[in-house]
C-alpha positions as CSV (number, residue, x, y, z in Angstrom):
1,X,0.0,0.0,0.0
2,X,1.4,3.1,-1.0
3,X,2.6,5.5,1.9
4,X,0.0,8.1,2.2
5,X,-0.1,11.7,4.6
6,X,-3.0,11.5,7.6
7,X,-6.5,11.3,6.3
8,X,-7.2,14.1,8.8
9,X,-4.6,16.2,7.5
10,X,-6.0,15.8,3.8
11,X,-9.0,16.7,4.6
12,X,-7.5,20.0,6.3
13,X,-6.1,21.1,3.6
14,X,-9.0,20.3,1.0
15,X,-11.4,22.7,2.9
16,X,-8.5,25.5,3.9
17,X,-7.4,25.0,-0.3
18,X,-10.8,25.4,-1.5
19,X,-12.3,28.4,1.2
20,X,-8.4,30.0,0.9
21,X,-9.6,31.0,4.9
22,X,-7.8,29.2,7.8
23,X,-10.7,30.4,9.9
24,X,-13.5,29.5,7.7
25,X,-11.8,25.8,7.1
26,X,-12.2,25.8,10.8
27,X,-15.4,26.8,11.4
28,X,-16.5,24.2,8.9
29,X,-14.8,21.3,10.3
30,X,-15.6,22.3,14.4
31,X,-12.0,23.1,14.5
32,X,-9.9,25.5,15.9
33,X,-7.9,27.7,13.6
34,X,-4.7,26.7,15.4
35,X,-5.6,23.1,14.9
36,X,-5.9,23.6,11.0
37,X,-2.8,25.5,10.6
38,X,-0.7,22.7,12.3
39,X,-2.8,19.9,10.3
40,X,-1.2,21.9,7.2
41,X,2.0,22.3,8.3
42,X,2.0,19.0,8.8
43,X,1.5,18.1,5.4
44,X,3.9,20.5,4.3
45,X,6.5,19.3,6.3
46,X,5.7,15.7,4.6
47,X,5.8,17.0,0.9
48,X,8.2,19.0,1.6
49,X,7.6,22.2,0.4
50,X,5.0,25.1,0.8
51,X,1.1,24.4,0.0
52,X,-0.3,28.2,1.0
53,X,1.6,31.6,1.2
54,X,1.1,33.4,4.0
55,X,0.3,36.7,3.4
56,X,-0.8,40.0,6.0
57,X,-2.9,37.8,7.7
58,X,-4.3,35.7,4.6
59,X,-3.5,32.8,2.9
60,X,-3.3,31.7,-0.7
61,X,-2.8,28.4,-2.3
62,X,1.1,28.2,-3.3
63,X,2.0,26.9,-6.9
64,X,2.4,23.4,-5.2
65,X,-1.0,23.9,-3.0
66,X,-2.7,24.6,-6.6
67,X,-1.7,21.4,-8.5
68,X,-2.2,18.9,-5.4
69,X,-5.9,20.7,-4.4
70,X,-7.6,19.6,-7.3
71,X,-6.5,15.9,-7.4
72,X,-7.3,15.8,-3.3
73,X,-10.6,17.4,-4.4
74,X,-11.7,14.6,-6.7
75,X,-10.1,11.7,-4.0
76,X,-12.2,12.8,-1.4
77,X,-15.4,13.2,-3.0
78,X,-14.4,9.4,-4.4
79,X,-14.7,8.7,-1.1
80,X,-17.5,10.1,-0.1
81,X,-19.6,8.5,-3.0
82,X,-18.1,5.3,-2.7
83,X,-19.5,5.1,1.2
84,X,-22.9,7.1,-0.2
85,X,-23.3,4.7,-2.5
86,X,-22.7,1.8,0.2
87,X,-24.9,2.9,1.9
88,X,-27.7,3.4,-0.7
89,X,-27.5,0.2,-1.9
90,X,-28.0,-1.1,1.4
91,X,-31.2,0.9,1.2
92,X,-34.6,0.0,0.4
93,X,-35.5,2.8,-1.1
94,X,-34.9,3.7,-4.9
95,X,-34.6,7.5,-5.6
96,X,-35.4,8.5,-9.3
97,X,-34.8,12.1,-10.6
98,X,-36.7,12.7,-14.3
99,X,-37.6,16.0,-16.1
100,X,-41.4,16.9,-15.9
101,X,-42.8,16.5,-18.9
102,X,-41.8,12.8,-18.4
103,X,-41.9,12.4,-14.8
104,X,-45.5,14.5,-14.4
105,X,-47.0,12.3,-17.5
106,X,-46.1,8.6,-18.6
107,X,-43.6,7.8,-15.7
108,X,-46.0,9.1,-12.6
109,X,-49.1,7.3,-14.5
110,X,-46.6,3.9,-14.2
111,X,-45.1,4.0,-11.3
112,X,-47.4,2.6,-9.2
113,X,-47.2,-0.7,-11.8
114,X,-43.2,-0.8,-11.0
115,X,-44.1,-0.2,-6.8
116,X,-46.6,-3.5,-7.1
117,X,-44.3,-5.5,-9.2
118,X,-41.4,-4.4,-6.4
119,X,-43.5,-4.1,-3.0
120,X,-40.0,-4.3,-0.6
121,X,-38.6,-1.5,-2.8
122,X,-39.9,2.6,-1.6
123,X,-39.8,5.2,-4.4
124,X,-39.2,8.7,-4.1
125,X,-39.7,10.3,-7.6
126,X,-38.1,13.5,-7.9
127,X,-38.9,16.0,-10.9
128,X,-36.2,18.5,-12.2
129,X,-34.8,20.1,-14.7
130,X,-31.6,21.2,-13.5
131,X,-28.2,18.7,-13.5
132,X,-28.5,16.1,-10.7
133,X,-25.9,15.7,-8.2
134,X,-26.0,11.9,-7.5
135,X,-23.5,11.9,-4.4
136,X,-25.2,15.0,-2.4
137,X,-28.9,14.5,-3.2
138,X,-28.5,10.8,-2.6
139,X,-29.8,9.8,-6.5
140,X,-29.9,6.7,-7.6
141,X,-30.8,7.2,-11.4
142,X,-31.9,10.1,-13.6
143,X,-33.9,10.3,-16.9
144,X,-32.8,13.0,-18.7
145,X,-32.8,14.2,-22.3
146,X,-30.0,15.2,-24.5
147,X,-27.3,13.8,-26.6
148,X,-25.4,12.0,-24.5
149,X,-22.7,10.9,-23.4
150,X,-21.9,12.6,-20.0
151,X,-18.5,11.5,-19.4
152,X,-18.4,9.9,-15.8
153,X,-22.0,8.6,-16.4
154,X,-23.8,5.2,-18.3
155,X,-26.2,6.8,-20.1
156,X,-29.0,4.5,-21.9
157,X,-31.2,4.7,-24.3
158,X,-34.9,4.8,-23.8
159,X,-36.5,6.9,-26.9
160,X,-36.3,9.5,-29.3
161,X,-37.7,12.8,-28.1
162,X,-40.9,14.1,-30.6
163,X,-43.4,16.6,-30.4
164,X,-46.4,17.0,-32.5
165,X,-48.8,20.1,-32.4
166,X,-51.4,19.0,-30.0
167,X,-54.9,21.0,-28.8
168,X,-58.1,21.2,-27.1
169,X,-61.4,19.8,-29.4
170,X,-63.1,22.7,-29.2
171,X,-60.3,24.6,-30.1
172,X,-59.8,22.2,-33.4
173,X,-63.1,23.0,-34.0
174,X,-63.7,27.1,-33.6
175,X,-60.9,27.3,-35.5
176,X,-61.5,25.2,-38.6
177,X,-58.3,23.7,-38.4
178,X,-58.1,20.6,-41.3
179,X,-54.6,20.3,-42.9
180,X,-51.2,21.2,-40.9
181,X,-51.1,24.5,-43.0
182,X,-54.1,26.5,-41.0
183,X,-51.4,26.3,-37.6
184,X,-50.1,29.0,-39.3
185,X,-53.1,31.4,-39.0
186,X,-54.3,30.1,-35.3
187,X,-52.6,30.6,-31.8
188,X,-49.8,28.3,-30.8
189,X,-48.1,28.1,-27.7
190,X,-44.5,29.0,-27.5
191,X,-44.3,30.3,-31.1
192,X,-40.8,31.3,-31.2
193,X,-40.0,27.9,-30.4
194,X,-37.5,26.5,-32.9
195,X,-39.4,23.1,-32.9
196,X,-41.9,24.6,-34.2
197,X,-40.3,25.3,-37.7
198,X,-39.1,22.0,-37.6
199,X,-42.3,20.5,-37.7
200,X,-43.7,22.4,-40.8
201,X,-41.0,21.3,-41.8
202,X,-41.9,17.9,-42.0
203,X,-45.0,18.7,-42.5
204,X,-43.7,20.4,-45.7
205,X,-44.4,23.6,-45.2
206,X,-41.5,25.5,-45.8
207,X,-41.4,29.2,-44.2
208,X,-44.2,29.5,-41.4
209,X,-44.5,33.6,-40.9
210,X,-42.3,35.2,-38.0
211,X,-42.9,35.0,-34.6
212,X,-44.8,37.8,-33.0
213,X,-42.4,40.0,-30.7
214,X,-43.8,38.4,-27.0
215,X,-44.5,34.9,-26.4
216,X,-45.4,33.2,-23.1
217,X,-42.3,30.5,-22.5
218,X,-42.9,27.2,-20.5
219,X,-40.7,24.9,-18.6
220,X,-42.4,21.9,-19.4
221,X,-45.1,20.4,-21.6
222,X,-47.0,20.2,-18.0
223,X,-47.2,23.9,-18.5
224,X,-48.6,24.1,-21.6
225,X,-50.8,20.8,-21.9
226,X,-52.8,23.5,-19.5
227,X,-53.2,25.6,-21.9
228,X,-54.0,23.8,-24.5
229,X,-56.7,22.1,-22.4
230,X,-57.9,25.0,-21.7
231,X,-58.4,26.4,-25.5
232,X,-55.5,29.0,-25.3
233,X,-53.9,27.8,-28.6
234,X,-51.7,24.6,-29.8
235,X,-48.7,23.3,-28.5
236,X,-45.8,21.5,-29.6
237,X,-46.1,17.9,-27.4
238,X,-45.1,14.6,-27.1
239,X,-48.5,12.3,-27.9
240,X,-47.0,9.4,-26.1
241,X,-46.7,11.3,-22.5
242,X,-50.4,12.6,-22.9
243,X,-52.1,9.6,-24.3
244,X,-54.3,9.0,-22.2
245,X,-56.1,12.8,-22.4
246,X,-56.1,12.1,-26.1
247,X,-57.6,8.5,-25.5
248,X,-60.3,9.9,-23.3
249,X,-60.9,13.2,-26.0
250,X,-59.5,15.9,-23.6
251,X,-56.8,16.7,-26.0
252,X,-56.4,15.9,-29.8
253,X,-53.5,15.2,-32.0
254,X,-54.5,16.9,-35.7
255,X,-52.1,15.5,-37.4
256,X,-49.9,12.1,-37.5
257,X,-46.8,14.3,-38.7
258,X,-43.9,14.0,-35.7
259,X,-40.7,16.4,-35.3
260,X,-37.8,14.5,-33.9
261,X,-35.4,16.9,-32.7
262,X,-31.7,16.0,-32.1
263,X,-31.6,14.2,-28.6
264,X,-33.7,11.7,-26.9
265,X,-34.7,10.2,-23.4
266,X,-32.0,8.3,-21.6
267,X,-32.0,6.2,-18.3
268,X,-28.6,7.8,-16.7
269,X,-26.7,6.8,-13.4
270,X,-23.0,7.3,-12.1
271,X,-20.4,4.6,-14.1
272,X,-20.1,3.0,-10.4
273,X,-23.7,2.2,-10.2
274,X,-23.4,-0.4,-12.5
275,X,-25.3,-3.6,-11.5
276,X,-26.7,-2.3,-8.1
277,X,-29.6,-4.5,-7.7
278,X,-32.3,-1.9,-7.2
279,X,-31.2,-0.2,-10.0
280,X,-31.2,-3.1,-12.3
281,X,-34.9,-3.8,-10.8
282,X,-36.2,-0.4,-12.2
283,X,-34.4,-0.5,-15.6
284,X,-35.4,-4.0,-16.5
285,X,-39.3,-2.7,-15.8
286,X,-38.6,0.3,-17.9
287,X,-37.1,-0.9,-20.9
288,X,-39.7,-3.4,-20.6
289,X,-42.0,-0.5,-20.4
290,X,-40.9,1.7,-23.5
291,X,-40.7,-1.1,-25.4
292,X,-44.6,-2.6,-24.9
293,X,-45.1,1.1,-25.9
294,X,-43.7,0.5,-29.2
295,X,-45.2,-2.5,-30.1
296,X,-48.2,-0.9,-29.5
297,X,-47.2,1.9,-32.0
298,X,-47.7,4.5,-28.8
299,X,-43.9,5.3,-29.6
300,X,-42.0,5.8,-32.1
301,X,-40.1,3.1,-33.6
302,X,-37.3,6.0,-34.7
303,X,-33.9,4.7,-32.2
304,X,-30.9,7.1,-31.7
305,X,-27.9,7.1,-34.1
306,X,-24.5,8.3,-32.9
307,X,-23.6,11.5,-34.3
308,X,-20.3,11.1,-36.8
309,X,-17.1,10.9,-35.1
310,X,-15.1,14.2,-37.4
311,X,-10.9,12.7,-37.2
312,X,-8.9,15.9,-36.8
């Protein structure tokens, strides 16, 4: 085993590296300030050499403090997953984080099929947009959509993302709306959406007229699914997260046509996750899931192809 300095000492000098503050190092490990400045002379004395400059009564991370506090950095929050994720997996409790406009519509109308099939396993179902910190929020697996892949991360995937304009009956029907060309004369949701010229697009329509100046902007399709309910206009959505409300005639879908635009869905946990029972559980079910959808021709049968690799 190679000869390494005093945990305690490390872990010093992480938190004085990164807060450049004796005093507020110490304060957030319940130490005294004495006690961290000897911890880092310590360690200096072991390298050999200065890690921070002391300076009118500051410090600053020396040349040899900045090239060791990023590789410290990394060990200890190594660390601190691997005994997270120890513990988690002990756990019986899965914790999923998704976007909305999945998590809200297809996955939260499911769930409860997984939770049956799984009875000694507890969810807790978290929806977000923002990046997911696996170690600190104690996640066990995301579904996210992009490109992919996020290095550090097994990404897999699930399904292309699509949208297709999507509205209220009565709405299709005050507004006389029979062929993909009269969208272009009627409210729609979000219209300076890109998407949205992509799907006339394919609907082969080539130049749909500018965007008007102001347009109301939405977070998810949760968002505007309300408004479309409601009458206020169309909206660019995925028909497979709102099937139901168009099985039932709450919503309608005019036209067959579907925009795929450039990422998709994927099922995404940390590379050390790999093969972590309760884990394995949940993506069995939902690849099991997405794919009774397609047979059923509620997805699309469309898969993801790698973007080209350019050689430089």
């Amino acid at each position: 085993m190679p000869d390494l300095p005093p945990l305690s000492a490390v872990r010093v000098f992480e938190a004085a590296a990164r807060l450049e503050n004796f005093s507020r190092a110490a304060e957030e490990l319940g130490m005294t300030q004495a006690a961290v400045s000897y911890q880092v002379r310590q360690l200096e004395d072991r390298v050999g050499r200065p890690l921070f400059l002391r300076e009118k009564g500051r410090v600053r991370l020396s040349e040899a403090g900045r090239r060791l506090a990023p590789a410290v950095s990394a060990a200890l929050s190594d660390i601190a997953t691997a005994f997270a994720n120890l513990g988690a997996d002990d756990s019986g409790i899965l914790a999923i984080s998704t976007i909305p406009s999945f998590g809200g519509t297809w996955l939260s109308s499911r769930i409860g099929r997984f939770q049956i099939a799984v009875p000694d396993l507890a969810i807790r179902l978290e929806t977000t947009g923002r990046i997911t910190d696996f170690a600190r929020e104690g996640i066990d697996v995301t579904i996210r959509s992009g490109l992919s892949p996020w290095p550090g991360h097994t990404a897999e995937f699930l399904m292309r993302y699509h949208v297709t304009p999507i509205c209220s009956p009565d709405f299709l029907v005050a507004n006389d709306i029979k062929e993909p060309a009269d969208l272009l004369r009627v409210q729609r949701l979000a219209q300076d959406d890109p998407w949205w010229a992509g799907w006339f697009a394919e609907a082969g329509i080539a130049l749909p007229p500018a965007p008007p100046a102001a347009s109301i902007l939405f977070d998810s399709q949760l968002e505007e699914a309300r408004m479309a309910g409601a009458g206020f206009g169309a909206a660019l959505m995925t028909p497979v997260f709102w099937a139901e409300e168009i099985a039932t005639g709450r919503l309608v879908q005019p036209f067959p046509t579907l925009y795929f635009p450039p990422f998709s869905l994927w099922l995404v946990r940390p590379e050390g996750r790999t093969g972590v029972r309760k884990i394995e559980r949940f993506r069995e079910w939902l690849l099991s899931e997405m794919a009774a959808e397609r047979a059923r021709g509620m997805a699309p049968v469309e898969v993801w192809t790698p973007p080209p690799v350019t050689k430089r």
